[in-house]
N, C-alpha and C positions, 0 to 999 in steps of 0.2 A: 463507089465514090472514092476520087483519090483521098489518099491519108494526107493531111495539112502537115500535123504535126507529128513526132516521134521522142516519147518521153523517156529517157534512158536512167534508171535510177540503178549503183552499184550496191550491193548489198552485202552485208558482213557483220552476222551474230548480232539484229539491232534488237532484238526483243519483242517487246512490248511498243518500244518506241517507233515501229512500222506504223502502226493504227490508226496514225494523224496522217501520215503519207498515203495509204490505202486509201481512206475516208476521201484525201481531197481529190484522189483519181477519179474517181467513181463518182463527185460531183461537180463534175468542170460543168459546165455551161454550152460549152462545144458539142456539138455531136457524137456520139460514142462511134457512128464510121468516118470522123471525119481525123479521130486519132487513136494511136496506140502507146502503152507504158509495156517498156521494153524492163524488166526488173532482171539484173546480170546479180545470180547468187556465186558469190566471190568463196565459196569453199565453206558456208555456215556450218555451223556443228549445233544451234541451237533449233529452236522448232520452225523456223522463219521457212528455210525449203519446202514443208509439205503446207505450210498455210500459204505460200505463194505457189504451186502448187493447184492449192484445192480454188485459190481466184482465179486464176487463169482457167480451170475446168469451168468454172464460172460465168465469166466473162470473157466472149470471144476478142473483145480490144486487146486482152490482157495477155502478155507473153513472160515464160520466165525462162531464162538460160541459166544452168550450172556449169559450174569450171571449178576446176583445184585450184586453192588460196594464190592467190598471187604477191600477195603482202602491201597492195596499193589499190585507192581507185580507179588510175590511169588505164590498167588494160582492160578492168568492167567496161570502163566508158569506150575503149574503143570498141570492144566487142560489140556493146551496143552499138553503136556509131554502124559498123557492119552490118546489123539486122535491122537496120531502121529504113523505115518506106516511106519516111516523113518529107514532104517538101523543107520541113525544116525539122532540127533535133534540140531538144528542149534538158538540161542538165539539174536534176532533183537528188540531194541526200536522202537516206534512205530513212533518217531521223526528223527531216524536214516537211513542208508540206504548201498547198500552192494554193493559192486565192481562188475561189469557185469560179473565176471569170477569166484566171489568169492567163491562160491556153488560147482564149478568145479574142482576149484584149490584144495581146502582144503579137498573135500572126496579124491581125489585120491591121495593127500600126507596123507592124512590116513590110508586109505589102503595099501599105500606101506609101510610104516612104523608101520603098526599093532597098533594105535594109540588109546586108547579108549579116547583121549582128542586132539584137535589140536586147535591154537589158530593162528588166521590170522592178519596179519600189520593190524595198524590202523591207522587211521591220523583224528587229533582232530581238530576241527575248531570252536574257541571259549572255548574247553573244553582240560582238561590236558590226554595224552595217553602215554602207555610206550614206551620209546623211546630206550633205553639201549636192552631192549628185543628184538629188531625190527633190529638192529647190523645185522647179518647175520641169516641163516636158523639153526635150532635147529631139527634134526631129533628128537632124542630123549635125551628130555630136565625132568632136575629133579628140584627141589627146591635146592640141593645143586650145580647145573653146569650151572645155568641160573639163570637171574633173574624171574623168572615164578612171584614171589612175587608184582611185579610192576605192574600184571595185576590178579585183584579182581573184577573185574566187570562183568558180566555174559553171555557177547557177544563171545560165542565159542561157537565151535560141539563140542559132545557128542555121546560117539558110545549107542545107545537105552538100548543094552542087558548090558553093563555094569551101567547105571544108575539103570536097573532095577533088578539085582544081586546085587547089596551091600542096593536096597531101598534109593538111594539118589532122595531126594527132597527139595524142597524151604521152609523154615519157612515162614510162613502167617501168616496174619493178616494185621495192618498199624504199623509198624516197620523199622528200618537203616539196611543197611547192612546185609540182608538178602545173597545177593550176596555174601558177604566174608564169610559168613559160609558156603554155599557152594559150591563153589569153594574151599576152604581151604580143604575140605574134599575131594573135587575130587584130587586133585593135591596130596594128600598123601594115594591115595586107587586105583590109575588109574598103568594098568600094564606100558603104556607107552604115553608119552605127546609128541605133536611134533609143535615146533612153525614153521610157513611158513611166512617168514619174505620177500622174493622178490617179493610180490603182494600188493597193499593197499585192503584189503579184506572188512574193516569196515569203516564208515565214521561218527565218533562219534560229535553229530552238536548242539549247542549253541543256541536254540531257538531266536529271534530277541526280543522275551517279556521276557526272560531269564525265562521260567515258567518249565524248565527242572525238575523234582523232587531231583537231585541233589544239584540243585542251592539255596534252599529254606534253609532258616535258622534251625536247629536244636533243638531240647529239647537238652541239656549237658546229661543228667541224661538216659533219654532212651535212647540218642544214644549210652553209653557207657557202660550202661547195657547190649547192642545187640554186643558191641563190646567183652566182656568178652567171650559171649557166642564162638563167632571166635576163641577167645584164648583157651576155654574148648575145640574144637574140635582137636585143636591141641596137646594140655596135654594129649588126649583120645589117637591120635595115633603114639603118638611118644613116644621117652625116654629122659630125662634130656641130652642136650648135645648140640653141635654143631647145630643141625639140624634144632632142635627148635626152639634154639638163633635166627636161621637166621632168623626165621619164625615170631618171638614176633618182630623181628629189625626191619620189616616192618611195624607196625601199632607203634609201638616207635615211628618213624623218622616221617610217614607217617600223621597218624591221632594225634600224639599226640607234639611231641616237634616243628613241622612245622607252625601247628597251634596258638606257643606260641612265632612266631617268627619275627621278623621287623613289614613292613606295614600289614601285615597280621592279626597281633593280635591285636595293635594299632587301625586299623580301627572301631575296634566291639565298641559296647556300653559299657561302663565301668559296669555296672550289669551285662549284659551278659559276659563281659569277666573274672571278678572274677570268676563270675556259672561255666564257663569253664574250669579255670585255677585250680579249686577245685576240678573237676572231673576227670580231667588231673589227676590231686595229687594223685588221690584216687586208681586209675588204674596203676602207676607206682610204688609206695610205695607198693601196693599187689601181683601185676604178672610179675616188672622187675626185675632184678637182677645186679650185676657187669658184669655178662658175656656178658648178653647186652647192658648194654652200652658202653661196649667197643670196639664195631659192629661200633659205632656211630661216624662221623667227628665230629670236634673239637667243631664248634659252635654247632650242637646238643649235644653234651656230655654235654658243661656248664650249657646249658638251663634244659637239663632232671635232669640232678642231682639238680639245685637249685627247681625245679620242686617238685622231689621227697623230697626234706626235707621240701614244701610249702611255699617257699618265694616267693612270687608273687609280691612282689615291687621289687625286685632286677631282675626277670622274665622281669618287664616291662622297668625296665629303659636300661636292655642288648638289650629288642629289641628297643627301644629309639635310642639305639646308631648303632643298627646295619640295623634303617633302611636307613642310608644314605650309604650304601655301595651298589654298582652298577659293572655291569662288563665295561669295554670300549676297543675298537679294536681301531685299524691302516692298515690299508691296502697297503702295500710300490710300490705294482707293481704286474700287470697282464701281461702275454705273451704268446702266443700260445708254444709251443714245439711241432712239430708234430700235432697230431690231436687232442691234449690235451691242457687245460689252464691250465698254472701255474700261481697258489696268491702266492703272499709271504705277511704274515700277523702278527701281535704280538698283543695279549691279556692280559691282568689286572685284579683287580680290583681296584676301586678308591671308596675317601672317600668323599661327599660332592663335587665331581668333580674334587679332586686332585689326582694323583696317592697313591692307598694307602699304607701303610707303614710297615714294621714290627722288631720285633727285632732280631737283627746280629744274636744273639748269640742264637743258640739253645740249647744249653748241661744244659740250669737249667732244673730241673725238679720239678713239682711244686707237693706240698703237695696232700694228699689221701681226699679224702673227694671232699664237694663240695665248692665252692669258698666263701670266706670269705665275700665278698660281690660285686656291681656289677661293681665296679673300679677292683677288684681280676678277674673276672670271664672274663672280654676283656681283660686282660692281660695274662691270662690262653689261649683263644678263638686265640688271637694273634700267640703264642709262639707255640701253637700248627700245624696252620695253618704251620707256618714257618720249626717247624722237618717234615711236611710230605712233602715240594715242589717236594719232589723227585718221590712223585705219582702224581702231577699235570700231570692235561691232557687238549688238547684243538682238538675241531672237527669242519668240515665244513659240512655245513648239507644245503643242498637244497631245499627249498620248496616252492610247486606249490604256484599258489596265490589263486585260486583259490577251489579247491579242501584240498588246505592243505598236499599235501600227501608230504614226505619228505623222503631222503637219505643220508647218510652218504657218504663220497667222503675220498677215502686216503690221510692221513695227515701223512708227517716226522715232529718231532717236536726237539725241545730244550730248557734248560730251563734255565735262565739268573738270577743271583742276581744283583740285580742293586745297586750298592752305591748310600746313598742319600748325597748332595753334604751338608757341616755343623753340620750332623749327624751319624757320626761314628759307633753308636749304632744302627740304623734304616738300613732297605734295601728296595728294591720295588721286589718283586716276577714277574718276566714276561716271559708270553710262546710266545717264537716265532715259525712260521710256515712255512711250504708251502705243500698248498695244490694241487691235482690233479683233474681236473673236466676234465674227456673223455665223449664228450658226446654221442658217440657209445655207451657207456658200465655204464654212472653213477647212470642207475637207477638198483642198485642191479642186475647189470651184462647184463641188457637190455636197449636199446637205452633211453634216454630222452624224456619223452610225449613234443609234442607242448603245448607252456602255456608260462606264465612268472612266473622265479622261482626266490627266494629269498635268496640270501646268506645270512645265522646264524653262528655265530661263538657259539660255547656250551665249556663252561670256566669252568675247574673243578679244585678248588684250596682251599685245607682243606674241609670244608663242606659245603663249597661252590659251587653250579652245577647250573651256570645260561644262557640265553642265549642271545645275542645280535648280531645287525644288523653290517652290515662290513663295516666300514664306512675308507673313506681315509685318510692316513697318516697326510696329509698335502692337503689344499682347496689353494692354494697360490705356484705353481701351483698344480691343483687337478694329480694324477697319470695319465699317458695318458692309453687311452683305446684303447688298437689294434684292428685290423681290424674285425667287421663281418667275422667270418667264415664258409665255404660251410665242414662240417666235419660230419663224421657219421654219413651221408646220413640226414644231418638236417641244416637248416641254422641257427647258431647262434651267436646273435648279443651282448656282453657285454657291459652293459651300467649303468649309474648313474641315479638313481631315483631324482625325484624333490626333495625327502629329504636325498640327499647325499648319499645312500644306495647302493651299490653293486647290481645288478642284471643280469641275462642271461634272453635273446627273443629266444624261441626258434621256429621256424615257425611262427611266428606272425605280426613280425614285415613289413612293405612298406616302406613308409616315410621314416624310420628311418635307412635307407639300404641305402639313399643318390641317388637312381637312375638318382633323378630330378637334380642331379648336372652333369650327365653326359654331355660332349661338343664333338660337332664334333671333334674337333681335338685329343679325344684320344682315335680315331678310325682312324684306316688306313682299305683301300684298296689295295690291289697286286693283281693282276689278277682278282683271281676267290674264293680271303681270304682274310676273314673279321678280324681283331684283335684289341684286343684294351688290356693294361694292365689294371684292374681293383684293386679296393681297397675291396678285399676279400681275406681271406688268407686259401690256402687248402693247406693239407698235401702229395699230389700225384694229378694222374690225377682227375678231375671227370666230368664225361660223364654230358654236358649240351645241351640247345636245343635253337636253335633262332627259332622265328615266325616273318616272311613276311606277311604282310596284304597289298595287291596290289591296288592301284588308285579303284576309283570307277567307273562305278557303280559296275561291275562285285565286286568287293575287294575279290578277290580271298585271300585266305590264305595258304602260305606254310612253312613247317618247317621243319627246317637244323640240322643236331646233330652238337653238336659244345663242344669244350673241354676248361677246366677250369685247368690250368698248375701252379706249384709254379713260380714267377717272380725271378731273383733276385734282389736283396734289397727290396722284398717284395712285398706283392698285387701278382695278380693272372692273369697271359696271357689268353684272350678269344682268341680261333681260331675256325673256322668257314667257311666251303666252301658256296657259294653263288653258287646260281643255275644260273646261267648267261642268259643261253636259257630260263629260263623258266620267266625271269622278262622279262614282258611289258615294256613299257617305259612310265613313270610317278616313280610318290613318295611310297615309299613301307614305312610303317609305321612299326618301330622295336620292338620287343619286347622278355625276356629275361627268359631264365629258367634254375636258377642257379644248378637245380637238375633234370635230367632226366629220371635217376633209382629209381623214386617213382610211388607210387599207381595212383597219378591224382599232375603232376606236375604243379606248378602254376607259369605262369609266369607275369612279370612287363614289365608294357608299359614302354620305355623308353624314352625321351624328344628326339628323336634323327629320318630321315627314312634313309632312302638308294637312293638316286635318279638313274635312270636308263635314260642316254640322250643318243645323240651322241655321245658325245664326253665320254661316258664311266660310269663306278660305282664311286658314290662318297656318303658319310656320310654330310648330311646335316643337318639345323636346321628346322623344319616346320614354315612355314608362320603364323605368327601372326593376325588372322583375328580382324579386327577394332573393335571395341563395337559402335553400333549406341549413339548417343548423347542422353543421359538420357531423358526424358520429366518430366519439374518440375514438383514437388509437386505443390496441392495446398495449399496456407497456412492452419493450424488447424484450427479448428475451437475454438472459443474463448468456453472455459470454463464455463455454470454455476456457479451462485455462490454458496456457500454454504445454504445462504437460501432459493434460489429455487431449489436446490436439496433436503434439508429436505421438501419443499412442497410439490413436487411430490408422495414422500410418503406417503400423506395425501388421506382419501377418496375424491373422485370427487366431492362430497356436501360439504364436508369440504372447500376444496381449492376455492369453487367457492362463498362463504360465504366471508371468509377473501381476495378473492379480491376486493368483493362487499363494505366488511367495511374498508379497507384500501382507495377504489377510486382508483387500479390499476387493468390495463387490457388494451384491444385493447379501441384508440381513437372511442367516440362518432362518428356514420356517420354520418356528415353535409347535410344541407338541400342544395337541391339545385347544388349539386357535384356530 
């Protein structure tokens, strides 16, 4: 069987942190002849060589190559690149690890799509990943109709035959950004790119020692040196224009004006941030232009342009001021609609924790150049923010807790000037919302994984794009939380985190389902039917299941289909035939399965049985078996003091010396006694 795919992962002293990368090798979904992981050991010194190694003795897919340190990814992955038999080549950190479908998904949205590039969802945990790109599926995606540009890092397939027609390879050596060179060149030399955006493919992960090669402080000077070269490839295959712009806006905003901006910059050491801020200078004064910065929101524009004329006091004090600006939500109200939750929510930003502010009037227009200084430059930053509210946007975004993986959920919005009450001149900019979470359909069109997910609100207002948790309107009282509901084919439970936070259970939750509140009495009997109105809310019927667990010894077990109906004024009718002949007579122990139509439905013991007498079926409460009467403790034992515990420490000659010279120890034995 040809090999589809050729998984090349560079490897260097990862530890422990391989385990998650192994693991998702070994369960792709692909055929194990239809791929190979090529793992390039880049000169380890820890155990990593003979455990990769002892997989590959292993597993016949599994290949590993040693070579002396090279000081970079770049020549691993070429070398991989070399040994790979892959129709296409697939790029994995050695810290990272890959969706069990990932390998499957993405060659065959290649192939359908004729793709010599495809780039798969990613969801970053601890680490920042494209999120704008990840929106919907991109069959065939260019630099001008995607953002492709958000994603420079070198975790994609590669169809083999086109790397090896144009001679793309990795710069080497120990060097930045080797990735954005090439990548930069793939994305403007590839016949066609295709992002697959309803899978998490990639699981890009934040070491726990943060020893990621990313996360490690920089040289200013080499890194930017490596950065130019980015920019050369781009100069090489394009023309003055549009295209370019778009292409220079990215490492502008990205690696250059972001970096010089609020707590971000603030943080650094004040030597290393001047280093920086000078190199910044040096890069933007040589290969920006006006056309680019005009790519840029408001607050990047002020910062690059004082940037490029090398004011770096006036740099510092804008991000001074702009690092107390935060986004903040309100959450007004959640409600099922059908089988969907509707939020209704409104977004900010605030200054120092007050709503923040800006001015009425947008029709000035301020001077050409760059701001006079850094009182000019938040007055600029402001006024600008405020002509553009009319692209402000706000999204509801999902994400697992676990995993990290995230989705976008449809939002109607609107956008609100708010008067500030005293200030005729000021306004407050606010998006209000309401979103739709189906959770049949919210995970890019397929049901919701079990997990606990997290509502983010993602506020985009001037150049401003930040994200924040969804917190309640009002704590006095907090918004009431509707029912747990049994909805596409999943149970999910909206609930308030210990830090006030918006969240959905989906499959996870017991306890927090309320079962153990259940009371006889809101259960009847009729005949030969069990009902009880329950506090669940479903949007139609759906098929559920009771279990009978019959007196002992025998405790036979049987089980009833039973149906989950809308009530009216809400909560959900169980009804349920009861086998009548087939109950004994004793206590039948209940138990409850709010979903039927799944793989391995799970049900809850209820606090509740069924009695089965003479005198007929009835919903009882179980007998409360006594607890025998504790047997006390004995008192502790008294404590050592402190210096016959440091005694004890002492060798056996020692301690038996200083009791000798102290005159303590056991009493002399008397004569005679």
């Amino acid at each position: 069987m040809p090999v589809k795919v050729s998984v090349v992962v560079p490897v260097y002293n990862p530890g422990p942190y391989i385990e998650d990368c192994v693991a998702s090798m070994l369960r792709q979904s692909l055929p194990r002849d239809e791929y190979e992981v090529i793992f390039v050991d880049d000169g380890s010194s820890d155990e990593t060589p003979a455990r990769l190694d002892a997989l590959a003795a292993e597993h016949p897919h599994i290949h590993v190559i040693h070579q002396e340190p090279s000081g970079w990814s770049g020549k691993p992955r070429n070398v991989g690149i070399a040994a790979s038999k892959g129709e296409f080549v697939m790029f994995v950190d050695n810290d990272d690890f890959l969706g069990d479908e990932a390998l499957e998904r993405m060659y065959n949205y290649g192939v359908e799509n004729e793709a010599d590039l495809i780039i798969g969802k990613m969801a970053g945990k601890g680490r920042p990943v494209p999120v704008e790109l990840f929106r919907r599926n991109h069959p065939r995606a260019t630099v001008e109709n995607a953002p492709l540009m958000s994603s420079l890092t070198p975790h994609k397939m590669l169809r083999r035959s086109f790397l090896d027609d144009i001679g793309l390879r990795f710069p080497e050596g120990r060097r930045r950004l080797e990735d954005h060179v090439f990548v930069a060149e793939a994305y403007l030399r590839a016949s066609n790119i295709s992002v697959l955006s309803d899978y998490v493919c990639y699981y890009h992960l934040k070491r726990e020692d943060a020893s990621n090669a990313g996360f490690q402080r920089f040289d200013p000077v080499g890194y930017f040196a490596n950065l130019r070269e980015a920019l050369d490839v781009v100069e090489r295959y394009t023309e003055p224009g549009a295209k370019r712009d778009r292409m220079f806006h990215r490492w502008l905003n990205n690696e250059m004006t972001e970096r010089l901006r609020g707590k971000r910059f603030l943080k650094l050491p004040d030597d290393y941030r001047r280093e920086l801020f000078d190199e910044i200078h040096k890069v933007i004064a040589e290969r920006m232009g006006p056309s680019v910065f005009a790519l840029l929101g408001p607050a990047q524009r002020v910062v690059a342009e004082l940037a490029a004329a090398g004011r770096y006091e006036d740099v510092l004090a804008v991000a001074e001021w702009e690092a107390s600006i935060a986004p903040s939500t309100a959450m007004d109200s959640v409600v099922w609609d059908g089988g969907a939750l509707k939020i209704d929510f409104s977004a900010e930003y605030s200054a120092d924790g007050a709503p923040k502010t800006y001015p009425a009037d947008t029709a000035v227009t301020p001077p050409d150049g760059p701001a006079a200084d850094a009182a000019d430059a938040v007055t600029r930053l402001e006024l600008g923010t405020a002509a553009r509210f009319g692209k402000a946007n706000v999204d509801l975004v999902v994400r697992e807790r676990e995993t990290h993986a995230q989705f976008f959920q449809p939002v109607k919005i609107t956008r609100e000037t708010v008067p500030v009450e005293g200030r005729p001149d000021r306004v407050r900019l606010v998006v209000r919302a309401t979103a739709t979470v189906d959770p049949a359909n919210a995970a890019s069109g397929a049901p919701l994984p079990s997990g606990l997910w997290d509502a983010f609100v993602r506020l985009t207002i001037g150049g401003w794009t930040r994200e924040h948790r969804l917190f309640p309107a009002s704590k006095e009282p907090f918004p009431a939380m509707p029912f747990p509901g049994v909805v596409g084919g999943r149970r999910v439970l909206p609930y308030w985190t210990v830090k006030d936070n918006f969240a959905l259970d989906v499959d996870m939750a017991s306890k927090r389902l309320g079962f153990d509140a259940f009371k006889p009495a809101d259960f009847t009997v009729a005949g030969d039917r069990l009902r009880a109105v329950l506090p669940f809310h479903v949007a139609g019927d759906v098929k559920a299941s009771i279990r009978l667990t019959g007196p002992k010894p025998a405790a036979e077990v049987l089980e009833v289909p039973a149906t989950l109906s809308p009530a009216e004024g809400g909560g959900a009718v169980l009804d349920a035939p009861l086998p009548v002949r087939s109950l004994q007579e004793g206590n039948w122990r209940l138990a409850l399965s709010l979903l039927a139509d799944v793989t391995e439905p799970r049900f809850f013991t209820l606090p509740l049985l069924v009695r089965n007498s003479p005198e007929g079926l009835k919903v009882a409460k179980p007998a409360v078996k006594k607890k025998p009467a504790a047997t006390p403790e004995p008192a502790p034992k008294a404590k050592p003091s402190a210096a016959r515990r440091l005694a004890r420490k002492l060798p056996l000659p020692v301690r038996r010396a200083l009791v000798r010279a102290l005159g303590r120890g056991k009493p002399a034995r008397q004569e005679g006694k």
